[in-house]
PDBQT receptor file of N, H, CA, C and O in Angstrom, charges set to zero:
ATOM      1  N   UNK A   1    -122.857 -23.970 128.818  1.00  0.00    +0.000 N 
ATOM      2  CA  UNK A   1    -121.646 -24.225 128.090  1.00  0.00    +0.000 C 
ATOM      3  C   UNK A   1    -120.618 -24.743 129.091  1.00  0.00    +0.000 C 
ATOM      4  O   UNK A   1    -120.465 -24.350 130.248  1.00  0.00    +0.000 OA
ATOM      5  N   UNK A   2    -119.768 -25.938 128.281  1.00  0.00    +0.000 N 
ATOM      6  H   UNK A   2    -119.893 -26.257 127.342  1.00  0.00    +0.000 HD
ATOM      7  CA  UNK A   2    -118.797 -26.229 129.421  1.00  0.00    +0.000 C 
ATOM      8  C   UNK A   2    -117.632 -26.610 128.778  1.00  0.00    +0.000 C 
ATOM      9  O   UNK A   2    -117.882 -26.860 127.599  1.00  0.00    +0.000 OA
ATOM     10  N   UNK A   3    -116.516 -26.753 129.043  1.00  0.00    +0.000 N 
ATOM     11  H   UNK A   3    -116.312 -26.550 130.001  1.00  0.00    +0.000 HD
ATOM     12  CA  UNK A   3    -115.510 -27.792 128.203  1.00  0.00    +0.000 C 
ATOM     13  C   UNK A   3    -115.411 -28.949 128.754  1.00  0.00    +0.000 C 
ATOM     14  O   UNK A   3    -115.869 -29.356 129.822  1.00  0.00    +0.000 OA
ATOM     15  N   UNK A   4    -114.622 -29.592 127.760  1.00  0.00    +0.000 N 
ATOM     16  H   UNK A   4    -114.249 -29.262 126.893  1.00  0.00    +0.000 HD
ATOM     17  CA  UNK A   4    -114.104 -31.325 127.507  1.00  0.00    +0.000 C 
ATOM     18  C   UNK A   4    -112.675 -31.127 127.600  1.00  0.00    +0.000 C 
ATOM     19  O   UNK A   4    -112.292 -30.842 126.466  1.00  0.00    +0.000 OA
ATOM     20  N   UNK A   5    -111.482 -31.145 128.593  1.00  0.00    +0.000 N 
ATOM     21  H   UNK A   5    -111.793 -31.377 129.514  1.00  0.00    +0.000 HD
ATOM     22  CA  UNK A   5    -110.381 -30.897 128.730  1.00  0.00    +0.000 C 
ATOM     23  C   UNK A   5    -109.797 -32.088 127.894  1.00  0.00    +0.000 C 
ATOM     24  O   UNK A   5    -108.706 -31.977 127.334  1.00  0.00    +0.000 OA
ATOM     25  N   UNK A   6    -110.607 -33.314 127.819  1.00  0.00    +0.000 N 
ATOM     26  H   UNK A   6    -111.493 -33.405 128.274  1.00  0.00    +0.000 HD
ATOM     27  CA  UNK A   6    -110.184 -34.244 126.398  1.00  0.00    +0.000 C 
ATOM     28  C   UNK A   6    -109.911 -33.725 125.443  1.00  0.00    +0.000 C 
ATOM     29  O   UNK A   6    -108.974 -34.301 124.890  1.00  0.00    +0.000 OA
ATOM     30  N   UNK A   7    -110.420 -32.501 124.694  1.00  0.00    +0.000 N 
ATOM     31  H   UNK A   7    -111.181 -32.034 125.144  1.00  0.00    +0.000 HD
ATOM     32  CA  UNK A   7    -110.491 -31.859 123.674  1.00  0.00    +0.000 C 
ATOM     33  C   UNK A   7    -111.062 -32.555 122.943  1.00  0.00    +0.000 C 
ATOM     34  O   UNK A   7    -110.651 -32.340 121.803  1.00  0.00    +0.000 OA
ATOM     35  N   UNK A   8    -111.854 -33.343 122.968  1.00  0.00    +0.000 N 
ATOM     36  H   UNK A   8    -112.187 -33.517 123.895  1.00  0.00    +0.000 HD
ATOM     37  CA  UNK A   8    -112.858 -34.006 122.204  1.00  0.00    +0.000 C 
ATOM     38  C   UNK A   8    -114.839 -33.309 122.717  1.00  0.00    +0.000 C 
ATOM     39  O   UNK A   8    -115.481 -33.578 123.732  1.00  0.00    +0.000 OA
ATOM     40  N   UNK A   9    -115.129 -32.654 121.846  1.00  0.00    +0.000 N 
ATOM     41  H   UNK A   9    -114.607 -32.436 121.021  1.00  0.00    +0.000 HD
ATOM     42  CA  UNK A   9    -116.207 -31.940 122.368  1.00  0.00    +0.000 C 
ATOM     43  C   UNK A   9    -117.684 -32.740 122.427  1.00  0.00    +0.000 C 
ATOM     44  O   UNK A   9    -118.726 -32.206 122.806  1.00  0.00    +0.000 OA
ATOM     45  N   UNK A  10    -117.550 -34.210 121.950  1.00  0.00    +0.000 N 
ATOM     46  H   UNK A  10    -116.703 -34.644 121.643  1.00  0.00    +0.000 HD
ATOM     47  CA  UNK A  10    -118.914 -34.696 121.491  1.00  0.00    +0.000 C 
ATOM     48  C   UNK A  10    -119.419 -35.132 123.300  1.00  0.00    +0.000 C 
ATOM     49  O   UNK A  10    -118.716 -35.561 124.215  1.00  0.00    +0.000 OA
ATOM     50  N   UNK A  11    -120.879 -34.806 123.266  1.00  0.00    +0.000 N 
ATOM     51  H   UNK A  11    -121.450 -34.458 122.522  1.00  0.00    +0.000 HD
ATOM     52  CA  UNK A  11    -121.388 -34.960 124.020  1.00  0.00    +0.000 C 
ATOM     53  C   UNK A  11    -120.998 -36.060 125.128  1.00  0.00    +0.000 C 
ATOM     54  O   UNK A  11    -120.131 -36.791 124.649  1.00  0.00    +0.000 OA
ATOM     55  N   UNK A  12    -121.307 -36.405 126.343  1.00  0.00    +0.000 N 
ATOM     56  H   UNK A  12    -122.011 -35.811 126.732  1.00  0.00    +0.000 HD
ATOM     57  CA  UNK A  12    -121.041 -37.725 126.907  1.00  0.00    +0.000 C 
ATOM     58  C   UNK A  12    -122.448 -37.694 127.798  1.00  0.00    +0.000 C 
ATOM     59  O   UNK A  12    -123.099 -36.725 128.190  1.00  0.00    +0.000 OA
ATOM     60  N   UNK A  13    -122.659 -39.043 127.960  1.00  0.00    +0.000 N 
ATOM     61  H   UNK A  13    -122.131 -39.830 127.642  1.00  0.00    +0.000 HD
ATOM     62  CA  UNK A  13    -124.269 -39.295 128.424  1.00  0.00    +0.000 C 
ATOM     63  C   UNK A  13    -124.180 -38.870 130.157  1.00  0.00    +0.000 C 
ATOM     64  O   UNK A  13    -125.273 -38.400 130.473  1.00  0.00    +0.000 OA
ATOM     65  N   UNK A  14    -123.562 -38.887 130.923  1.00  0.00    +0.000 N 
ATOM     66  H   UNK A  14    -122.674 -39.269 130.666  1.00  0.00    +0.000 HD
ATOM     67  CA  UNK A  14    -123.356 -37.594 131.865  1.00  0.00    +0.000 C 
ATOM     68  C   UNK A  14    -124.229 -36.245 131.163  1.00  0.00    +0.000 C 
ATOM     69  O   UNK A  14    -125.449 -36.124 131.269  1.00  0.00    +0.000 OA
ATOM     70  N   UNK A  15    -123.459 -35.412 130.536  1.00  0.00    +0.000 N 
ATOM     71  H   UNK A  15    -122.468 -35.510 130.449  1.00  0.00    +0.000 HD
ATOM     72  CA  UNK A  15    -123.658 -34.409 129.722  1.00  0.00    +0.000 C 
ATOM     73  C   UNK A  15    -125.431 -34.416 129.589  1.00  0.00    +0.000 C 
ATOM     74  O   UNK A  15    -126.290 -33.775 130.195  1.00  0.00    +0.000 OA
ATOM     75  N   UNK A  16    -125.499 -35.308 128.659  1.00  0.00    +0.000 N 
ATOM     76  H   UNK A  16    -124.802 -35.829 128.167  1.00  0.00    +0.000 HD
ATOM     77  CA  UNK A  16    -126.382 -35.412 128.117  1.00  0.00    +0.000 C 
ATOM     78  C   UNK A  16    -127.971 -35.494 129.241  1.00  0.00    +0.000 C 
ATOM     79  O   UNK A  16    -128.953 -34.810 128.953  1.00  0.00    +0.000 OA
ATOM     80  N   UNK A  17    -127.956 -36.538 130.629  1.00  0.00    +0.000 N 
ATOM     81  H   UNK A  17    -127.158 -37.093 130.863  1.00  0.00    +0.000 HD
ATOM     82  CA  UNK A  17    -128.772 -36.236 131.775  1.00  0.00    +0.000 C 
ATOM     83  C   UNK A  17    -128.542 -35.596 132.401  1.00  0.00    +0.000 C 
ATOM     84  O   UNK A  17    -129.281 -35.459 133.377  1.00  0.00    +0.000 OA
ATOM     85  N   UNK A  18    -127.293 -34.727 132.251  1.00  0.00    +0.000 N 
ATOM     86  H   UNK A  18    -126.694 -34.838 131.458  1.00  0.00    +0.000 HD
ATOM     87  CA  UNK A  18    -127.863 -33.153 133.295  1.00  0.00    +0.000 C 
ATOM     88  C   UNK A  18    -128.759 -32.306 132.728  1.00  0.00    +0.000 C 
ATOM     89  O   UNK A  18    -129.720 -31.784 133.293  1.00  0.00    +0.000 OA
ATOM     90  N   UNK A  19    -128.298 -32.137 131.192  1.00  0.00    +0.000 N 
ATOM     91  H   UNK A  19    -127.517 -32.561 130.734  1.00  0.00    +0.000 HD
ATOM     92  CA  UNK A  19    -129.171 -31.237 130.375  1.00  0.00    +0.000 C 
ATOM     93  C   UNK A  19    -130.312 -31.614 130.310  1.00  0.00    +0.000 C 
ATOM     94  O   UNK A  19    -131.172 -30.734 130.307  1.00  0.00    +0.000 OA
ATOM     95  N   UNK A  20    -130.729 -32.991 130.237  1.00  0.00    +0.000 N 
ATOM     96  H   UNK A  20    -130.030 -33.707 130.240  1.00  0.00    +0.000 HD
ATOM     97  CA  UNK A  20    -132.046 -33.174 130.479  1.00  0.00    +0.000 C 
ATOM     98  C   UNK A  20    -132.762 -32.928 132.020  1.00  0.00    +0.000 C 
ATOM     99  O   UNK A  20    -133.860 -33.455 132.197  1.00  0.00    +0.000 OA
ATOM    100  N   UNK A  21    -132.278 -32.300 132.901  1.00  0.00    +0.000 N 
ATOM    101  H   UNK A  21    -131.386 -31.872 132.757  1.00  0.00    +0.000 HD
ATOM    102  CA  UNK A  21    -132.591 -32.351 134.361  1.00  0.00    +0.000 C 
ATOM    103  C   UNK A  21    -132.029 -31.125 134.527  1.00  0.00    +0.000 C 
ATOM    104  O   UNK A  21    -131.738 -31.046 135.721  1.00  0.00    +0.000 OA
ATOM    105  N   UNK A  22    -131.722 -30.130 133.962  1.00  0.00    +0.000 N 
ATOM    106  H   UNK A  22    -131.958 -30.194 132.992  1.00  0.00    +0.000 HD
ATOM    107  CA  UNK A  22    -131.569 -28.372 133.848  1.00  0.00    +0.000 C 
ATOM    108  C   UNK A  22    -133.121 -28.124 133.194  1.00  0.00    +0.000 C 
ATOM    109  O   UNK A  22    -134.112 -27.740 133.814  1.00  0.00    +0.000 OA
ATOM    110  N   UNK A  23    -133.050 -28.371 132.139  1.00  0.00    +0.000 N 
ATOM    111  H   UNK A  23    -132.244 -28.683 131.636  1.00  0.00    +0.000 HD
ATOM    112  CA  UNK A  23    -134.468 -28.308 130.977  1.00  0.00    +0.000 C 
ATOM    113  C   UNK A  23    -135.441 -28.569 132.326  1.00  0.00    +0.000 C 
ATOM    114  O   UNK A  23    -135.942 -27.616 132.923  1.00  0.00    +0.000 OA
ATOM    115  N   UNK A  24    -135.618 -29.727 132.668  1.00  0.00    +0.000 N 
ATOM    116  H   UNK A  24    -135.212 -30.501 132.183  1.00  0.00    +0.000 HD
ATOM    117  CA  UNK A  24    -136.935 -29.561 133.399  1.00  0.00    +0.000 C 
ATOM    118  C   UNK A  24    -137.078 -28.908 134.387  1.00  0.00    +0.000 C 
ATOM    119  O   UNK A  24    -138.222 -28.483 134.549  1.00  0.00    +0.000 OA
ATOM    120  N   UNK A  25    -136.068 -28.555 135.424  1.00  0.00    +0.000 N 
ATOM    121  H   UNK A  25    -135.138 -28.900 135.292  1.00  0.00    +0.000 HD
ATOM    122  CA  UNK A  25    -135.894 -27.730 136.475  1.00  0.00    +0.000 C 
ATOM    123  C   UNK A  25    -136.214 -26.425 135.946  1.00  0.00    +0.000 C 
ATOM    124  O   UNK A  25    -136.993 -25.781 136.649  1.00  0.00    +0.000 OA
ATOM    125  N   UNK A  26    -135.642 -25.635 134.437  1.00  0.00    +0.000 N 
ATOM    126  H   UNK A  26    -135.009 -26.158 133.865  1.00  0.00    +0.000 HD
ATOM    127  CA  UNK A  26    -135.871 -24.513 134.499  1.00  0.00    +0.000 C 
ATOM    128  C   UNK A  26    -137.535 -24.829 133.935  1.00  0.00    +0.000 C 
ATOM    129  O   UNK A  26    -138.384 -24.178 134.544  1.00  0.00    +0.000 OA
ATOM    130  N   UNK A  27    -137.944 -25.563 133.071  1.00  0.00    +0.000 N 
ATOM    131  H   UNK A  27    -137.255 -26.092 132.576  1.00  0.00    +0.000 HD
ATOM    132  CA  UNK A  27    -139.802 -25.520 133.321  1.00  0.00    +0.000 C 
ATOM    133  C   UNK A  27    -140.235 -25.055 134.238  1.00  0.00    +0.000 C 
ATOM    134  O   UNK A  27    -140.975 -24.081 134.095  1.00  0.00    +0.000 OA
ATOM    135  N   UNK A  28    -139.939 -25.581 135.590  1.00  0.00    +0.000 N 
ATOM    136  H   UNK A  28    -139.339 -26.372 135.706  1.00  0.00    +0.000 HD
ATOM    137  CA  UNK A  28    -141.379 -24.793 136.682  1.00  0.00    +0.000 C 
ATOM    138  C   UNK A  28    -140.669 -23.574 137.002  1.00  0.00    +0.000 C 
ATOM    139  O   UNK A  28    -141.232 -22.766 137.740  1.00  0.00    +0.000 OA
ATOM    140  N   UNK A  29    -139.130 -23.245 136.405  1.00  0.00    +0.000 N 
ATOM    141  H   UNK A  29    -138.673 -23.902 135.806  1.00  0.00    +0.000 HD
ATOM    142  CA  UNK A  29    -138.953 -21.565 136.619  1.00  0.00    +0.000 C 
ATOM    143  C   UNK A  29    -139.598 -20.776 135.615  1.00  0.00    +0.000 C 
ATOM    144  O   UNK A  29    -139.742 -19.580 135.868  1.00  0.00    +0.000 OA
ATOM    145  N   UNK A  30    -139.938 -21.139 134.722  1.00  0.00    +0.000 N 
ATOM    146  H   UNK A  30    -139.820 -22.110 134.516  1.00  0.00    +0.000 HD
ATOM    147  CA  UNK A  30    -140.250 -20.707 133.342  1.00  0.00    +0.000 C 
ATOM    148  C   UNK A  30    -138.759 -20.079 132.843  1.00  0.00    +0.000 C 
ATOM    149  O   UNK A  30    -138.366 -18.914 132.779  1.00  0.00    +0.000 OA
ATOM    150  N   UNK A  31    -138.191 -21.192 132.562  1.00  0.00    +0.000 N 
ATOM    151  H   UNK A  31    -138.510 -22.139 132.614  1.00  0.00    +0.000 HD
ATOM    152  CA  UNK A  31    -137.110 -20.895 132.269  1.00  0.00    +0.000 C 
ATOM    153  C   UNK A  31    -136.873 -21.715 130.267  1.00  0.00    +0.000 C 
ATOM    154  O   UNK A  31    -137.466 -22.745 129.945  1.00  0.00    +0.000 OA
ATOM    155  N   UNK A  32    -136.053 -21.042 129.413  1.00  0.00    +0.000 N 
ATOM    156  H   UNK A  32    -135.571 -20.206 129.675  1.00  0.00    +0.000 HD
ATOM    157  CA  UNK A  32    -136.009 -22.000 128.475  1.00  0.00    +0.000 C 
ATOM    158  C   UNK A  32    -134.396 -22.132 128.190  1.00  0.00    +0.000 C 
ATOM    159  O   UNK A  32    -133.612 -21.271 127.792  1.00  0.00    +0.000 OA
ATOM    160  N   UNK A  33    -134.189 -23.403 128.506  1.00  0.00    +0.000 N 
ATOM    161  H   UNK A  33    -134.826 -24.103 128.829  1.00  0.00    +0.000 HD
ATOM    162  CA  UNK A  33    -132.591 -23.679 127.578  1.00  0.00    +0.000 C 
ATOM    163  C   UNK A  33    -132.899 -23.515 126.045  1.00  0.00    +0.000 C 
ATOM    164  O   UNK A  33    -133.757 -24.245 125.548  1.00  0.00    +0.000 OA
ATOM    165  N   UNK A  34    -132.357 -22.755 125.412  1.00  0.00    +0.000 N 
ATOM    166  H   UNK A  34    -131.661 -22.161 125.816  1.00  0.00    +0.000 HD
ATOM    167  CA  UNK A  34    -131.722 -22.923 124.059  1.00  0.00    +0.000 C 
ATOM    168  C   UNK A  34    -130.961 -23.456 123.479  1.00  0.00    +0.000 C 
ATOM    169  O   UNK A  34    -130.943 -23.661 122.265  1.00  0.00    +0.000 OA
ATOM    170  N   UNK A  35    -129.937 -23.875 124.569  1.00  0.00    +0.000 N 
ATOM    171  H   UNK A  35    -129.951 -23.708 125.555  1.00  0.00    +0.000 HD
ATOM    172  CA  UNK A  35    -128.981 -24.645 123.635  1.00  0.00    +0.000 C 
ATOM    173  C   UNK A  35    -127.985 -25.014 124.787  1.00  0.00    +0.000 C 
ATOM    174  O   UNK A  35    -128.030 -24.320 125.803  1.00  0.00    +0.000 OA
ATOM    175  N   UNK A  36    -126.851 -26.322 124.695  1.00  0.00    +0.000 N 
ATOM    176  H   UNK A  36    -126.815 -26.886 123.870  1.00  0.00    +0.000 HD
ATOM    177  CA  UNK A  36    -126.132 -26.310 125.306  1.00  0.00    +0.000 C 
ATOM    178  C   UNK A  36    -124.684 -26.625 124.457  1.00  0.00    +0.000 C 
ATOM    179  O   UNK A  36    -124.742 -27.466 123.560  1.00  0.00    +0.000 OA
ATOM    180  N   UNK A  37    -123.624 -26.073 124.690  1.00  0.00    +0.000 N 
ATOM    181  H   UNK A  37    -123.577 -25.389 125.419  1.00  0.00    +0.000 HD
ATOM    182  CA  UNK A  37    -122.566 -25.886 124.006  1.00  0.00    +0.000 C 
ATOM    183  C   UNK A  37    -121.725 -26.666 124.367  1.00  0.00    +0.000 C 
ATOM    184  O   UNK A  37    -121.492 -26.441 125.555  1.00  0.00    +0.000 OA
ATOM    185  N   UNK A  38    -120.847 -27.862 123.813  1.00  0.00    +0.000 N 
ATOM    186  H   UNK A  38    -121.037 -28.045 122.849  1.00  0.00    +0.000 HD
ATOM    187  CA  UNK A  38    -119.494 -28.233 124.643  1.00  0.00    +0.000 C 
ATOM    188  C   UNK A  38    -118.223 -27.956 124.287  1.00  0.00    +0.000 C 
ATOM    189  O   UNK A  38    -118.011 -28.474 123.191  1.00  0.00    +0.000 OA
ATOM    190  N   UNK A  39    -116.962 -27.190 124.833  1.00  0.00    +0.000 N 
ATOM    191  H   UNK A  39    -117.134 -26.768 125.723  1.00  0.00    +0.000 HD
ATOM    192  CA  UNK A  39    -115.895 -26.937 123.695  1.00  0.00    +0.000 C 
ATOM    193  C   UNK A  39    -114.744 -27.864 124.340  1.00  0.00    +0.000 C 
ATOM    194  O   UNK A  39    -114.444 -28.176 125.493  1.00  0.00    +0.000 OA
ATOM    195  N   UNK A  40    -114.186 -28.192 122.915  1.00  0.00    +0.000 N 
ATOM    196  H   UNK A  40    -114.429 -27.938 121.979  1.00  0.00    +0.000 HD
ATOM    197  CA  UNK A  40    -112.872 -29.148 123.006  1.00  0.00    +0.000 C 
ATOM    198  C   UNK A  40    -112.019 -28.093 122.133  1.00  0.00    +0.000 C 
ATOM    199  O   UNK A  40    -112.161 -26.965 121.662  1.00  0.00    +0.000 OA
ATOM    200  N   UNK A  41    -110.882 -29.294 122.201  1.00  0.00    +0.000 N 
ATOM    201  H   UNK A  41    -110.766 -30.211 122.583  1.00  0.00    +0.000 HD
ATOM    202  CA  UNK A  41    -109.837 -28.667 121.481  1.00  0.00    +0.000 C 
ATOM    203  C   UNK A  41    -110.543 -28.662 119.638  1.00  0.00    +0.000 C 
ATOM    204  O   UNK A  41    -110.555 -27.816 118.743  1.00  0.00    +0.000 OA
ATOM    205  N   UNK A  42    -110.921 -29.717 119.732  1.00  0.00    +0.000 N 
ATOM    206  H   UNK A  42    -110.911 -30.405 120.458  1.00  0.00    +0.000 HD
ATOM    207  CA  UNK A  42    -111.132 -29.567 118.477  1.00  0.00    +0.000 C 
ATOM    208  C   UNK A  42    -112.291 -29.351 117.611  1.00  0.00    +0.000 C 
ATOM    209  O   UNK A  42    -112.455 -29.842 116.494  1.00  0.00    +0.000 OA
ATOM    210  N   UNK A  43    -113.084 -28.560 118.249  1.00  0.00    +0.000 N 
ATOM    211  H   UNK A  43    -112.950 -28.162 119.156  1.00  0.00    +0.000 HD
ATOM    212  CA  UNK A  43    -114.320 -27.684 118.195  1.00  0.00    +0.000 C 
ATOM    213  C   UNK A  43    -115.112 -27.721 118.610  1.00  0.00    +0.000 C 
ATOM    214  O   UNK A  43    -114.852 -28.405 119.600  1.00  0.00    +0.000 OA
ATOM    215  N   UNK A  44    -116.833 -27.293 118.692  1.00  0.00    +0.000 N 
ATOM    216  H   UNK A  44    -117.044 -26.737 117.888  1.00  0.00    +0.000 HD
ATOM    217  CA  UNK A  44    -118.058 -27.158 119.680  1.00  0.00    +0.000 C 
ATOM    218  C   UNK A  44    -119.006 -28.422 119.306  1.00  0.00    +0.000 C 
ATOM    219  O   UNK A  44    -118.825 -29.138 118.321  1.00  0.00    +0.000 OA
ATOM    220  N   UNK A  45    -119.741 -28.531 119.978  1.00  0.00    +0.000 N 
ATOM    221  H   UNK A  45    -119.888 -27.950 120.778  1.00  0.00    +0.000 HD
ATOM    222  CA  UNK A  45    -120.774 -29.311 119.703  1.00  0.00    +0.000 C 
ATOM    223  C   UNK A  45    -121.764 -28.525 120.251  1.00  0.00    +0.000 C 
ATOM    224  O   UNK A  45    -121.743 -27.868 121.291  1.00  0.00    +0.000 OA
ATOM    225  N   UNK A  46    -122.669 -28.676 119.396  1.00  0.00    +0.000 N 
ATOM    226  H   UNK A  46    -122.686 -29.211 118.551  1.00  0.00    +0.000 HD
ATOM    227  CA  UNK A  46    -124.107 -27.648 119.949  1.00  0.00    +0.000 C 
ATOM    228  C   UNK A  46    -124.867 -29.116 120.037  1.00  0.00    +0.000 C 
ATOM    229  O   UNK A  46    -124.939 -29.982 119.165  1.00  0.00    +0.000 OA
ATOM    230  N   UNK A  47    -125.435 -29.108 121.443  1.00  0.00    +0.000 N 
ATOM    231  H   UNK A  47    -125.376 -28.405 122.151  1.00  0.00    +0.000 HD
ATOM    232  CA  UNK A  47    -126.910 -29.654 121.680  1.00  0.00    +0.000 C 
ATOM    233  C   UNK A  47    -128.018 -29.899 120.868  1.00  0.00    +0.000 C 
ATOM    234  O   UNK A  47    -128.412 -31.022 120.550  1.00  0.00    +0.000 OA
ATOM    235  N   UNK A  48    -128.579 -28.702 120.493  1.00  0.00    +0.000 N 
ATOM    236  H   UNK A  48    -128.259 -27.791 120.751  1.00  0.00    +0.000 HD
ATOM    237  CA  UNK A  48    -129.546 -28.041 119.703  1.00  0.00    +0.000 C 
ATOM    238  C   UNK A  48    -129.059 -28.366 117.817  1.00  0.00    +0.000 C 
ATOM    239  O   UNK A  48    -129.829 -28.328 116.858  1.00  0.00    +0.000 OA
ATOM    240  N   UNK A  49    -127.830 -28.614 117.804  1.00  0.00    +0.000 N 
ATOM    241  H   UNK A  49    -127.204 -28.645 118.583  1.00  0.00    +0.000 HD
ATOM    242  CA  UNK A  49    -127.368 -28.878 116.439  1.00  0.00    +0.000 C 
ATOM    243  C   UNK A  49    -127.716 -30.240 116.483  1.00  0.00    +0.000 C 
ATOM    244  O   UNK A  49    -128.395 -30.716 115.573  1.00  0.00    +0.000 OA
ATOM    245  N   UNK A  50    -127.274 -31.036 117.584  1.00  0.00    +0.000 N 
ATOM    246  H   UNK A  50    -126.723 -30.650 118.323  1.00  0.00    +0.000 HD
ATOM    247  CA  UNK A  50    -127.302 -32.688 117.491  1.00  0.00    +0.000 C 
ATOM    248  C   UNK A  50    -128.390 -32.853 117.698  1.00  0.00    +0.000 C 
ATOM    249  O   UNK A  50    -128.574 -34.057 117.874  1.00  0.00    +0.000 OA
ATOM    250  N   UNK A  51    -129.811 -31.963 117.834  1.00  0.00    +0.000 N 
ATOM    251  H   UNK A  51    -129.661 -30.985 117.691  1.00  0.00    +0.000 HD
ATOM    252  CA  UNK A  51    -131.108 -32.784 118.266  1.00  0.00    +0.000 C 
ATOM    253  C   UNK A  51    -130.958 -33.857 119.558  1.00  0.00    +0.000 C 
ATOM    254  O   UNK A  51    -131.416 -34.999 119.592  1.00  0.00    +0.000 OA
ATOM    255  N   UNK A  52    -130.303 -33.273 120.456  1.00  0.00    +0.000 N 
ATOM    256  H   UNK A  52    -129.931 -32.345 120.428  1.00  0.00    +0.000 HD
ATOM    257  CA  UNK A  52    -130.134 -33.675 121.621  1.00  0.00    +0.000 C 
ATOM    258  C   UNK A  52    -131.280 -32.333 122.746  1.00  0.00    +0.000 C 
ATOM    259  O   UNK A  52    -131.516 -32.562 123.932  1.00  0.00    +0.000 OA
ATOM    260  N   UNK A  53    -131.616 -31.515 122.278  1.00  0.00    +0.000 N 
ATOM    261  H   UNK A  53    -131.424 -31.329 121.315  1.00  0.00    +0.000 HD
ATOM    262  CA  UNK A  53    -132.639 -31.031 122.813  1.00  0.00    +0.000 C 
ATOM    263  C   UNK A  53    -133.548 -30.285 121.372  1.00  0.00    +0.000 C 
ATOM    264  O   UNK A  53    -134.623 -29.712 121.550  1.00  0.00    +0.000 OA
TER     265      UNK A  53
Protein backbone atom coordinates (compact mmCIF):
# COMPACT_ATOMS: atom_id res chain seq x y z
CA UNK A 1 0.00 0.00 0.00
CA UNK A 2 1.17 3.45 -0.78
CA UNK A 3 -0.28 6.94 -1.47
CA UNK A 4 -0.68 9.34 -4.48
CA UNK A 5 -0.07 12.82 -2.73
CA UNK A 6 -1.93 13.86 -6.22
CA UNK A 7 -4.88 12.56 -4.55
CA UNK A 8 -5.69 10.88 -7.54
CA UNK A 9 -5.33 7.07 -6.58
CA UNK A 10 -5.43 5.33 -10.14
CA UNK A 11 -2.56 3.32 -10.69
CA UNK A 12 0.60 4.80 -12.67
CA UNK A 13 2.76 2.40 -14.86
CA UNK A 14 5.77 3.04 -12.38
CA UNK A 15 3.28 1.53 -9.87
CA UNK A 16 2.23 -0.87 -11.91
CA UNK A 17 6.27 -2.51 -12.77
CA UNK A 18 7.21 -2.51 -9.34
CA UNK A 19 4.28 -4.63 -8.45
CA UNK A 20 5.05 -6.70 -11.11
CA UNK A 21 8.82 -7.12 -9.83
CA UNK A 22 7.63 -7.48 -5.88
CA UNK A 23 5.22 -10.50 -7.20
CA UNK A 24 8.12 -12.20 -8.69
CA UNK A 25 10.74 -11.52 -6.13
CA UNK A 26 8.36 -12.72 -3.45
CA UNK A 27 7.90 -16.21 -5.79
CA UNK A 28 11.32 -17.62 -5.00
CA UNK A 29 10.47 -16.37 -1.25
CA UNK A 30 7.33 -18.18 -1.41
CA UNK A 31 5.86 -15.26 -0.82
CA UNK A 32 2.13 -14.21 -2.19
CA UNK A 33 0.99 -10.54 -2.89
CA UNK A 34 -2.69 -10.29 -2.53
CA UNK A 35 -3.26 -7.19 -3.39
CA UNK A 36 -1.80 -3.82 -3.80
CA UNK A 37 -3.64 -0.71 -2.55
CA UNK A 38 -3.14 3.00 -3.71
CA UNK A 39 -4.76 5.88 -1.57
CA UNK A 40 -5.57 9.38 -2.85
CA UNK A 41 -7.56 11.94 -1.75
CA UNK A 42 -10.20 10.73 -3.51
CA UNK A 43 -10.28 7.10 -2.76
CA UNK A 44 -8.36 3.54 -3.13
CA UNK A 45 -7.65 1.68 -5.97
CA UNK A 46 -7.16 -1.97 -5.38
CA UNK A 47 -4.79 -3.81 -7.80
CA UNK A 48 -6.57 -7.00 -7.43
CA UNK A 49 -9.97 -4.98 -8.13
CA UNK A 50 -8.42 -3.59 -11.49
CA UNK A 51 -7.11 -7.08 -12.60
CA UNK A 52 -3.83 -5.56 -12.55
CA UNK A 53 -2.67 -8.66 -10.62
Amino acid sequence: MHNHPSGDPTPSRPDIEMTKQIITAGKALSIVVHDHLVVGRDGVASFKALGLI
